[in-house]
C-alpha positions in Angstrom: -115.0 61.7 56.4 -110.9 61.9 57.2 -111.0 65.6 56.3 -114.1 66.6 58.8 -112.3 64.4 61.8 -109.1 66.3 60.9 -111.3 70.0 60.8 -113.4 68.6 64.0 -109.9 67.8 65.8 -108.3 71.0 64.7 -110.9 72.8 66.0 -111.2 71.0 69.4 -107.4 72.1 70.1 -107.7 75.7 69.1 -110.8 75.9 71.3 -108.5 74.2 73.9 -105.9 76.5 73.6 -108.0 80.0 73.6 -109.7 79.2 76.6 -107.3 76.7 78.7 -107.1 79.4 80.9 -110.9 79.2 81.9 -110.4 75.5 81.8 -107.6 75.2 84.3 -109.8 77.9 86.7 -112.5 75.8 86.3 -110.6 72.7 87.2 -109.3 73.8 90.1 -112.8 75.4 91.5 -113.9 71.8 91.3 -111.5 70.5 92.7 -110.8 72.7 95.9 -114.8 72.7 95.9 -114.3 68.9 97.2 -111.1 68.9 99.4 -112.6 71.8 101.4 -115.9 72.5 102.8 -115.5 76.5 103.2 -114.0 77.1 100.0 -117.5 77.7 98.4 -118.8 80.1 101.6 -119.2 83.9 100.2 -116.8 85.1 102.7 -114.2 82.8 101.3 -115.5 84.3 97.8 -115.5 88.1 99.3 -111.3 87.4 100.8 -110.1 85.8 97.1 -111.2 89.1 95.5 -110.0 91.3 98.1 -106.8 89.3 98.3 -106.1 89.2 94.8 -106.6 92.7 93.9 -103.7 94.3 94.1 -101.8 91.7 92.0 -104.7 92.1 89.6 -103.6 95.5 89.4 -100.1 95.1 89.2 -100.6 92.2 86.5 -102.4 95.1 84.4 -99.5 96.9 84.3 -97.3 93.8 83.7 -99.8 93.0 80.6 -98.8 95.8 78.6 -94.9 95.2 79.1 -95.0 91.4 77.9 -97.3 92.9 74.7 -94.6 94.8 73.8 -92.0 92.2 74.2 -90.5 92.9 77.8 -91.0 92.2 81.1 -90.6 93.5 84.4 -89.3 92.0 86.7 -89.6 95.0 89.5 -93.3 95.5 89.6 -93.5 93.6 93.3 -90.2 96.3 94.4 -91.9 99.6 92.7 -95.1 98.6 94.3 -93.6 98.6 97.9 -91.8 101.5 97.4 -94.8 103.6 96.3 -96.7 102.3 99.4 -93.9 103.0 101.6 -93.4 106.2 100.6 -97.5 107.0 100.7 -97.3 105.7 104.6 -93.9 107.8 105.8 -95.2 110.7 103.9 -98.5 110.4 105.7 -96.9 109.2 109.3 -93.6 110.7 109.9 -93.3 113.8 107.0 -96.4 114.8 108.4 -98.1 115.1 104.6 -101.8 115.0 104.6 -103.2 111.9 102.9 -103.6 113.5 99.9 -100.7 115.0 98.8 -99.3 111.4 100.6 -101.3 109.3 97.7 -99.8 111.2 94.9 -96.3 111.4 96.0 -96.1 107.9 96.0 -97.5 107.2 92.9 -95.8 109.8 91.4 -92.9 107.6 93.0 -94.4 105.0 90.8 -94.5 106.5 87.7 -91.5 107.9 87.6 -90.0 104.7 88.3 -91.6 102.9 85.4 -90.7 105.3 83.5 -86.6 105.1 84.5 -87.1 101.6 83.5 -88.3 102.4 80.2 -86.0 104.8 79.4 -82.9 102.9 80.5 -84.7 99.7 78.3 -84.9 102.1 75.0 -82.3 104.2 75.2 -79.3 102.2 77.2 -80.2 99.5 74.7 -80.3 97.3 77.5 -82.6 94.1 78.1 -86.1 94.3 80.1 -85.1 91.9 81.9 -81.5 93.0 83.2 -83.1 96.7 83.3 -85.8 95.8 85.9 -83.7 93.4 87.8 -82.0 96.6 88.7 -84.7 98.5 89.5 -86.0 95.3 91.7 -83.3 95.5 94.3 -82.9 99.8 94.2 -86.7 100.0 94.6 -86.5 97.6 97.5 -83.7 98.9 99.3 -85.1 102.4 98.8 -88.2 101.3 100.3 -86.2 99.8 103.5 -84.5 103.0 104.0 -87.3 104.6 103.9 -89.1 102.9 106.1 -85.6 101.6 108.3 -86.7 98.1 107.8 -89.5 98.2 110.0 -93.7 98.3 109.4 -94.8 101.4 109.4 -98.2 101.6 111.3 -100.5 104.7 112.0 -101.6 105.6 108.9 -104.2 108.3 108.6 -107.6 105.7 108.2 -108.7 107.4 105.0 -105.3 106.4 103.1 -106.6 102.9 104.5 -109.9 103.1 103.1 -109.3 101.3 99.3 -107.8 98.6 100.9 -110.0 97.6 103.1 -113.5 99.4 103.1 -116.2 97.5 101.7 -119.0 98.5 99.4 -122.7 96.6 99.3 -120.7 93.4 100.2 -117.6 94.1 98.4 -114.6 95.3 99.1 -113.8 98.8 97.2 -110.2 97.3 96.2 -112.3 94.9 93.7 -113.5 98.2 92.1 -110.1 99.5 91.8 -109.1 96.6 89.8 -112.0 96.7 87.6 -111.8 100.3 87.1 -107.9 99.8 85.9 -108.8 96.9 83.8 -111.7 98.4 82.1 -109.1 101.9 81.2 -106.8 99.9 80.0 -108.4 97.1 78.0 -110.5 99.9 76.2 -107.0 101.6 75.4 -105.6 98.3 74.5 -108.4 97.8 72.1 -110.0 100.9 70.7 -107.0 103.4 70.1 -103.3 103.8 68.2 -101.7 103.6 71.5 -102.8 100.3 72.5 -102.4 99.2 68.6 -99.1 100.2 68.6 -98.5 98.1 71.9 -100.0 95.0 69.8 -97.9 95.6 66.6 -94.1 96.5 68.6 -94.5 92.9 70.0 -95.4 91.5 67.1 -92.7 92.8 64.9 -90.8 95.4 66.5 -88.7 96.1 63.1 -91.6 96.7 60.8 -93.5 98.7 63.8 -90.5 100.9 62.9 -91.1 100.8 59.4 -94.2 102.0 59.6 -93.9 104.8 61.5 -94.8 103.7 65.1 -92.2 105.1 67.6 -91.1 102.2 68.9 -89.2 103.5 72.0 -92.0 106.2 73.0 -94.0 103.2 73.3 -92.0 100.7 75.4 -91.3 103.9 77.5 -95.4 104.4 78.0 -96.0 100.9 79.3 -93.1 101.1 81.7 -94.9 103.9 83.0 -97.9 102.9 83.3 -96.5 99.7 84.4 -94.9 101.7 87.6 -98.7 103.6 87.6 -100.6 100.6 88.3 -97.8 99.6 90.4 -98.5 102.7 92.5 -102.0 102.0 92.8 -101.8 98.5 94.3 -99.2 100.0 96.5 -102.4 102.0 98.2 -104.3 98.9 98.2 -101.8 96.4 99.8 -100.9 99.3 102.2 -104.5 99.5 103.2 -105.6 95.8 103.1 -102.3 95.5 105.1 -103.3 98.3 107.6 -99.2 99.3 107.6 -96.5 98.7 104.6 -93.1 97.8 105.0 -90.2 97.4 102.1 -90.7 93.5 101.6 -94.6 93.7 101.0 -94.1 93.3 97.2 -91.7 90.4 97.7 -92.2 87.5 95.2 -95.3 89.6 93.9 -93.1 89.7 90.8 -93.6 86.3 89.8 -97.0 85.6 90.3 -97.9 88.6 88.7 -96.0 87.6 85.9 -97.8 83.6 86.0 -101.3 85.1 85.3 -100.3 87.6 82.5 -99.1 84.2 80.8 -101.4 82.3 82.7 -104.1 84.0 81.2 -102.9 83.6 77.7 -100.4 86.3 77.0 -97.1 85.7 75.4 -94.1 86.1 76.9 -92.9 86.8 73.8 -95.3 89.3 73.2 -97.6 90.5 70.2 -100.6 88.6 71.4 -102.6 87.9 74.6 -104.8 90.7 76.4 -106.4 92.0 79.3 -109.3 89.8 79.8 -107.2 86.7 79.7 -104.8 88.4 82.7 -108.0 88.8 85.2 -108.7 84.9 84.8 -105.0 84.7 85.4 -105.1 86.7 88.4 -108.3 84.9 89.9 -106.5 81.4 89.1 -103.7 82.1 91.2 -106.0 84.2 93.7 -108.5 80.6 94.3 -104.8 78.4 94.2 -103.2 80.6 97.3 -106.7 80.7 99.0 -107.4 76.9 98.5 -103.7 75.9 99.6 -104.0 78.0 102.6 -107.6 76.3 103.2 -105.7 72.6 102.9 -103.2 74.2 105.8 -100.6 73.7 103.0 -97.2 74.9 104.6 -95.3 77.7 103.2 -92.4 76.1 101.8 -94.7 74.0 99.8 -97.0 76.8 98.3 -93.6 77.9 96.9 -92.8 74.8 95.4 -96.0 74.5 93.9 -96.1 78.3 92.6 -92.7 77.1 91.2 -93.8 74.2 89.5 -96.9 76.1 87.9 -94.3 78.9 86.3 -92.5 75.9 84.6 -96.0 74.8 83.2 -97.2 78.0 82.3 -94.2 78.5 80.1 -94.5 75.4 78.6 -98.1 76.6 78.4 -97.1 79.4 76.2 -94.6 77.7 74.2 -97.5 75.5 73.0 -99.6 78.2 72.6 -96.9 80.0 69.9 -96.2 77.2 68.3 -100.1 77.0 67.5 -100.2 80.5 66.6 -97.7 80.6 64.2 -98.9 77.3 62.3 
C-alpha cells in the first residue's frame, strides 16, 4: 500500500510538472474570467491572438537558442531593426514593398547570424554576445529611422499585421505557419536532433560527430529570421515602426520559452510548450490592461513572473535529472 501511494504521488508531480504550463494558463483564464466581464467576448479573444503574434514568433526563434544552451538577449533589438529598415526602405529609399520585406529580413538574418558567429567562434558567452547586438541593433534602428515613427508605409507591407481572414487576423497564421516549420524540423530531422543533443551535452555532441558550432550558428540565424518576420507584423499591427518597438520584447519572449517548459539550460523543452507560453503572457497583458492596471505595475508583475518562471525551471531540472 506505501509503495502504490509513493508511485500514485510520484506520478501526480510529474504530471504536474509536464503540464504546469497548461495549468497556470488555465488558472489565470479563470481567474481574469471573474475580475472582468469582457475578457471572455470574441473580440477580446480575436486582440490576444493578434497582440501576441509577433512575440509568438520571436519566442520561436528564441526556442531554438535556449535548446542549444544560449540565449539571446537581442531578439526585441533585431526585430525593430528589420521592421525599421522594411518601413525606410519602403518610405523614404523609395524600394517597392517587395524588395522592402526582404531587405529587412535579410537585415535579420544576417544579424542572427553575426551573433552566432561571434558566440562560436569569439568563444564568447550568448549572453554577453547578444547584449551587444541588443544596443547596436537598436541604435542602428534609431539612425535609421532618426528617432522618430516612421508612417506612410505602402498598405500592402501593412497587410500581415493587420488584415483579417474569416475572423482572424492573418498575423495568427504567420505564427502558426513558423511554428508548424519549425516544430516539424525540431522533431523529424538531424538538424533539429542535433539542436536537442548540443544542449544536452555539448561535449559528447562533439564526440559524435555533430558540428557543434554550425549548429549554434543555425539557430542564431534563424533566431534573427523569425525575428525578421515579427518585424513585418509589429510594423503592420503598428501601422508605422520606430527603433524602440522591440523594447522589453526580449524578456517576455524569453518568459514563455521557459514559461512553456523549456530549459534555460537547454537540452529539453520544445515548441508546443513555447505557444502556451506565449498565449499565457498574451491573456496576463490583455487581462492587466482589462483591470486598468498601470504601467509601472505590469512591469512589476512581468518582473516578478521571470523570478518564478526560473524558479519554475529550476524545479523542473531538478526533476529531470532524478
Amino acid at each position: 500500500m506505501t509503495t502504490k501511494s509513493k508511485v500514485t504521488g510520484k506520478n501526480i508531480v510529474n504530471i504536474l510538472q509536464k503540464f504546469s504550463a497548461l495549468l497556470i494558463l488555465l488558472i489565470l483564464i479563470a481567474y481574469m474570467s471573474f475580475a472582468s466581464d469582457v475578457f471572455f467576448d470574441v473580440s477580446n479573444f480575436v486582440n490576444i491572438i493578434k497582440q501576441s503574434s509577433a512575440l509568438g514568433i520571436m519566442a520561436i526563434g528564441q526556442t531554438l537558442v535556449i535548446l542549444t544552451g544560449g540565449i539571446d538577449l537581442s531578439v526585441g533589438s533585431m526585430m525593430a531593426l528589420s521592421g525599421c529598415t522594411m518601413a525606410v526602405a519602403n518610405t523614404q529609399w523609395g524600394m517597392a514593398p517587395v524588395p522592402a520585406v526582404l531587405l529587412g529580413i535579410v537585415i535579420g538574418v544576417a544579424a542572427g547570424f553575426i551573433n552566432g558567429v561571434i558566440v562560436t567562434k569569439g568563444k564568447i558567452q550568448a549572453f554577453i554576445a547578444t547584449l551587444g547586438m541588443l544596443q547596436v541593433a537598436e541604435g542602428t534602428a534609431l539612425l535609421l529611422t532618426d528617432g522618430l515613427p516612421i508612417s506612410g508605409i505602402d498598405p500592402g507591407m501593412l497587410e500581415l499585421g493587420n488584415g483579417m481572414v474569416w475572423g482572424i487576423p492573418l498575423s495568427v497564421f504567420a505564427f502558426l505557419a513558423i511554428a508548424v516549420i519549425w516544430y516539424v524540423y525540431l522533431n523529424c530531422t538531424t538538424g533539429g536532433r542535433n539542436i536537442m543533443a548540443v544542449g544536452g551535452n555539448e561535449e559528447a555532441s562533439r564526440t559524435s560527430g555533430i558540428s557543434v558550432d554550425g549548429t549554434k550558428i543555425a539557430v542564431h540565424t534563424i533566431c534573427g529570421f523569425c525575428c525578421s518576420i515579427a518585424g513585418f507584423v509589429m510594423m503592420g499591427r503598428m501601422n508605422s515602426a520606430n527603433g524602440l518597438m522591440g523594447s522589453g520584447m526580449e524578456l517576455q519572449a524569453i518568459t514563455a520559452v521557459a514559461l512553456g517548459g523549456t530549459s534555460l539550460a537547454g537540452g529539453l523543452g520544445g515548441i508546443g510548450g513555447t505557444i502556451i507560453g506565449v498565449i499565457t503572457i498574451g491573456v496576463l497583458n490583455n487581462g492587466l490592461d482589462l483591470l486598468n492596471t498601470t504601467p509601472f505595475w505590469q512591469k512589476v508583475i512581468l518582473g516578478i513572473l521571470i523570478v518564478l518562471v526560473v524558479i519554475l525551471d529550476s524545479w523542473r531540472s531538478r526533476r529531470f535529472r532524478t
